[in-house]
N, C-alpha and C positions, 0 to 999 in steps of 0.2 A: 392297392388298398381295398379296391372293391371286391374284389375276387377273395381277398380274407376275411372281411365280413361276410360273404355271403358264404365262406369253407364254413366260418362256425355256425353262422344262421342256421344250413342242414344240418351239421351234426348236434346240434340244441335240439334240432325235431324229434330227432329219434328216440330219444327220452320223454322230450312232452307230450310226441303221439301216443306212446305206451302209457302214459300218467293218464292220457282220455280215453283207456279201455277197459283199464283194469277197476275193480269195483273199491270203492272206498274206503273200507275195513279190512282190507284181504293185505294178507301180507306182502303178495309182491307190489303195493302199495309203496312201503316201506324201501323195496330192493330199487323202484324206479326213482325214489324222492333221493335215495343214496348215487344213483347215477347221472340224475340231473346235478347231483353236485360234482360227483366227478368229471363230468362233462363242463359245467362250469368255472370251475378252477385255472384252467390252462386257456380256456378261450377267454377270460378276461383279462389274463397274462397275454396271452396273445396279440388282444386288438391291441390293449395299453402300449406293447411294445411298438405294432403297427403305425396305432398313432403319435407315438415319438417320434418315428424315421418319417411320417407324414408330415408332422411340424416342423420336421429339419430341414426335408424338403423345398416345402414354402419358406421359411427363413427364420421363423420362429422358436423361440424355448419352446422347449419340453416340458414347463411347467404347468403349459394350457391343459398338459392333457388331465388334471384334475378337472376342467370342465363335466369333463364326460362323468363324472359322480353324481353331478345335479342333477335330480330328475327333472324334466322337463328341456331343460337346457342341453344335455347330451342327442338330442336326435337332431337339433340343428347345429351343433358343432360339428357330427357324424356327417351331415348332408355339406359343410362348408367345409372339412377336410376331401370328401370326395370332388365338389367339385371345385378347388380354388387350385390355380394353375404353379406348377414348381415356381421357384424363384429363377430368375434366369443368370448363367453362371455361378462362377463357386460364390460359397455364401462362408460363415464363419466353420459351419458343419461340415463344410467338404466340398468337393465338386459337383457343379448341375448334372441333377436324375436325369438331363435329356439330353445328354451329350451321348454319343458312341464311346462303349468301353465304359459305362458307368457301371 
């Protein structure tokens, strides 16, 4: 789970870094505010999905994961999916993530 947030975290930069270069009025203004969205798109697809199979993990619906919408609320949900520990054994979701052969 960490390791995909932090796949999208870098590829987010590389669009906002160019958004902190380019001059204000310049067209490729325009080309980076278009790529931060296309870069946007699939990493919000992304986590969301991430954070379903996180929730299932621990034991939880999937429905928490509209948490993560609230501002303010999302960076401690973010930090209590990364570190709250799987469930142990299967759960209604499936088999425990810490088994061998999961």
């Amino acid at each position: 789970y960490i390791l995909g947030i932090a796949f999208w975290a870098a590829v987010l930069a590389i669009p906002t870094t160019l958004a902190m270069r380019v001059e204000q009025d310049s067209a490729a203004m325009s080309l980076v505010g278009f790529g931060i969205i296309l870069a946007l798109l699939p990493a919000a697809w992304s986590v969301a999905m991430l954070s379903v199979k996180r929730l299932h993990d621990i034991g939880l619906p999937s429905a928490l994961v509209l948490l993560l919408v609230i501002p303010g609320v999302e960076f401690i949900v973010l930090l209590g999916l990364m570190a709250w520990p799987p469930a142990r054994g299967p759960n209604k979701y499936g088999p425990s993530p810490d088994r061998p052969g999961y």
